[in-house]
N, C-alpha and C positions, 0 to 999 in steps of 0.2 A: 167349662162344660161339666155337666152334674152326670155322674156313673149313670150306666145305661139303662141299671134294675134301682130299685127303690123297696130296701126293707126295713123292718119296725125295730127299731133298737131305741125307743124309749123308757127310758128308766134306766137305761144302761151306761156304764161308764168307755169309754175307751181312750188306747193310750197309743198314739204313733212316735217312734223315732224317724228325726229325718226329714220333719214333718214341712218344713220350711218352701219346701218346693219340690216337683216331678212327682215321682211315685206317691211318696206322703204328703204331699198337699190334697194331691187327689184323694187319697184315701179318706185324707181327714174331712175332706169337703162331701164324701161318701157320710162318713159315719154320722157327721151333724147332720146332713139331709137326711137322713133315717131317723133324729132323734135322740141320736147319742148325745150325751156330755162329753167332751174331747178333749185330753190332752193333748197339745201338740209339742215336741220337744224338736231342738236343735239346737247347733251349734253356732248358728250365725244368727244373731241376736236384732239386725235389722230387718232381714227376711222375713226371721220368725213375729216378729211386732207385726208386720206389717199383714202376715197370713190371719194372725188372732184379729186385727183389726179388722179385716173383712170381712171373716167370718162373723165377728158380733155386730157387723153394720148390717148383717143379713136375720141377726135376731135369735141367733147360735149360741147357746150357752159350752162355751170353751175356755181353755186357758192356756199359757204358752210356759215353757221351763225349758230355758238354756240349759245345756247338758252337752258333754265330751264326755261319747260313750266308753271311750279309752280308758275312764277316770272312773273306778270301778262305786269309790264314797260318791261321786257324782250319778252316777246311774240310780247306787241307793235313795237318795233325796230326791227323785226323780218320781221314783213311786213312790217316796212315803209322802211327797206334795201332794199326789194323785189322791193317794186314799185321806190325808187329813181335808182335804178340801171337798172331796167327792162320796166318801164311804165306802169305797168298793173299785173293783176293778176287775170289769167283765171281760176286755178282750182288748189284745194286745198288738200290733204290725210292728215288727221291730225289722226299719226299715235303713236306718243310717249304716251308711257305707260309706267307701271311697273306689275309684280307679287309678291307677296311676299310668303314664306312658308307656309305650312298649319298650321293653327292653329284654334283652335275652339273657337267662337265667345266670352263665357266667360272667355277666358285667353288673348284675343285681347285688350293690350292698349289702351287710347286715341290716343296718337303720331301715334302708327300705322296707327289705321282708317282715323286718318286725312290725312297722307302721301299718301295714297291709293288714299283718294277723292279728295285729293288735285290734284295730278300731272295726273290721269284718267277721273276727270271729270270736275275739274275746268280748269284744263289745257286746253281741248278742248272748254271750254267756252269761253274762254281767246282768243284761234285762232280765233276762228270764230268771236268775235266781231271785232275783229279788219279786218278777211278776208272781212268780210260781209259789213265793212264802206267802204273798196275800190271797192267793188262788185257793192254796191249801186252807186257808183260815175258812173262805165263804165256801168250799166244797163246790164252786163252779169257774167254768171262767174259759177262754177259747188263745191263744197265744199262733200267730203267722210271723214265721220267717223269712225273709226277704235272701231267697236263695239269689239263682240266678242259672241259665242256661250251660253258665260256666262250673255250676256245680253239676253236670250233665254228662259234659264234655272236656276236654281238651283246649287248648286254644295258645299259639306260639307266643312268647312275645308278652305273658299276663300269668305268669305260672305261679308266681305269688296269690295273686286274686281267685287265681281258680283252685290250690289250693286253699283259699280260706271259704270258697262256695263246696266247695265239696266236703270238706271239715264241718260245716255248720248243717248240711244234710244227715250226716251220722249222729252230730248231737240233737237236734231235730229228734232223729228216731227215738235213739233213747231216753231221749225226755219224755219221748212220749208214752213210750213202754213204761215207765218211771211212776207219771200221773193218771196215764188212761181210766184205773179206776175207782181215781176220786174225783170224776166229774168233769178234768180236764183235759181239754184236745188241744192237742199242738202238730201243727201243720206246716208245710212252707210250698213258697210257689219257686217257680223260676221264671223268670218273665224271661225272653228275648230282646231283643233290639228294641225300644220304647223310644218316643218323640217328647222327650224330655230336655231341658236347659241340658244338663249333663250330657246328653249325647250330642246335641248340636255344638256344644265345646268342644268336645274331641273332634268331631268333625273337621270343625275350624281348624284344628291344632293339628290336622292331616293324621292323627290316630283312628280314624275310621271312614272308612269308604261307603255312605250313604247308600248309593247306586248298587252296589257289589252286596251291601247287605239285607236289599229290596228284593233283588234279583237272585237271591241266593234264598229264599224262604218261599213255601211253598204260595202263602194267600200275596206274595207281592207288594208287600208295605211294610213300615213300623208299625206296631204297635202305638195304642193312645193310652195314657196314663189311667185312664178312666175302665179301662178293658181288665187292667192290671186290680184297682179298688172294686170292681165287679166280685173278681174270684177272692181278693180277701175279706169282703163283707160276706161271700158265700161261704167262706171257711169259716167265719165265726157266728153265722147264723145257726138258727133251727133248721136249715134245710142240711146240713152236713153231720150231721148227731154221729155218725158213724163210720165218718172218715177219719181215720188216726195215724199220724207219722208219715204223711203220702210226702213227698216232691212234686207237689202240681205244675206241669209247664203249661206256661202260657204264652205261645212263643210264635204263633202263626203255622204250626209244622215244622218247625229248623230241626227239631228231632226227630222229628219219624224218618227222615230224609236216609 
C-alpha cells in the first residue's frame, strides 16, 4: 500500500534506517513514490535485497547498504555510500531499532540494557552525526527520528526501551537547537502501536495483547505503516519549514488519554 499523501521529492536524495521492512519499508516505498532517490539500509541483508529488488522492478532509482547501526565506522560508510553514489543527502528517517521481551527492570542484565541503548539510542547518534556533517556541507537537509510513544510515557516491563525512546527525544532537541539555523530541521515522531511484522511477533510471542491495545486507544485500531511514512515525508517536506525539535505522535490518541 503506497502512503496516503503523495509529495515531490524529486531531485532529492533520501536515506532510511531499518529500511528492510514495517515502519522503513513504508517509508521508503513513500519517498521513491514522490521521487526520491533512496537509500535503503539494514541489517538483514536478505530482507534488504529483496526490498531494493521491488522497488527497482517498480522503476525506483534506490540502493540497499547493510549496516549495524551499533557499529558506529558502519553507520559512517553508510552515508559516505549515500553521498559518493548520490551527491547529497536531503533527508534522513533514522528508523532501526529493536524490542526486546518483557522483563522487569531488576532481572534485566547489563548485556541487555546495553544492547537496547546501544542499537536505539547510540545508533541514532551515530546517523545523525555523520547525516548532520553532510547537511552542514549543502546548508540544507531535514533528519526524523523514529521515537516512539514510549518516549512519551512509561510502560512496565520495557524500561530499557523506554529509556532509550525518551533519551533520543532530548537529543532530538538539541540537535535541533544545534542546526536550526543553518537550514536544518530535525524532528522525530512517535508512532503508537503499528501493524507491522514486528508487532504481530510479539503478539505471537504473548508480549502483547492486540485486543487490549485496540481497545485501549481512542480511534480503536493499529495504526498502518503508511500513516506513520505520511508524517515523516511531511516532516521533511516544504509544508513543515517551521517545525523544529517537535515529538510528533502519531498514535491514534493513546496520548491525549
Amino acid at each position: 500500500m503506497m502512503a496516503n499523501v503523495v509529495y515531490d521529492f524529486r531531485g532529492m536524495v533520501a536515506l532510511v534506517t531499518g529500511a528492510a521492512s514495517g515502519l522503513g519499508l513504508a517509508t521508503a516505498n513513500a519517498f521513491a513514490a514522490s521521487g526520491a532517490k533512496v537509500v535503503l539500509s539494514d541489517l538483514n541483508e536478505g530482507a534488504l535485497e529483496s526490498a531494493v529488488d521491488e522497488l527497482r522492478g517498480q522503476g525506483h532509482e534506490v540502493m540497499g547498504v547493510v549496516c549495524d547501526v551499533a557499529r558506529d565506522a558502519q553507520v559512517r560508510d553508510m552515508v559516505e555510500r549515500t553521498v559518493r553514489s548520490y551527491g547529497r543527502l536531503d533527508a534522513a528517517f533514522n528508523n532501526a531499532g529493536i524490542v526486546t521481551h518483557l522483563i522487569e527492570i531488576a532481572e534485566m542484565t547489563e548485556e541487555e540494557y546495553d544492547r537496547v541503548l546501544t542499537i536505539n539510542l547510540k545508533g541514532v547518534w551515530s546517523a545523525m552525526k555523520y547525516e548532520l556533517q553532510q547537511m552542514r556541507k549543502q546548508g540544507s537537509g531535514a533528519i526524523v527520528n523514529c521515537s516512539s510513544l514510549a518516549g512519551l510515557v512509561g510502560g512496565a516491563g520495557r524500561s530499557a526501551y523506554h529509556a532509550a525512546k525518551h533519551g533520543m527525544l532530548g537529543m532530538t532537541k538539541s540537535a535541533a537547537m544545534e542546526y536550526a539555523a543553518q537550514g536544518i530541521r530535525i524532528n522525530a515522531i512517535c508512532p503508537g502501536t503499528i501493524a507491522t511484522p514486528l508487532v504481530a511477533r510479539m503478539a505471537a510471542e504473548k508480549d502483547l495483547d492486540i485486543a487490549a491495545v485496540e481497545n485501549g486507544v481512542p480511534i480503536k485500531r493499529m495504526g498502518r505503516p503508511e500513516e506513520i511514512a505520511d508524517a515523516v515525508l511531511w516532516l521533511c517536506s516544504s509544508g513543515s519549514t517551521y517545525v523544529i525539535g517537535q515529538p510528533i505522535a502519531v498514535d491514534g490518541g493513546y496520548t491525549i488519554q
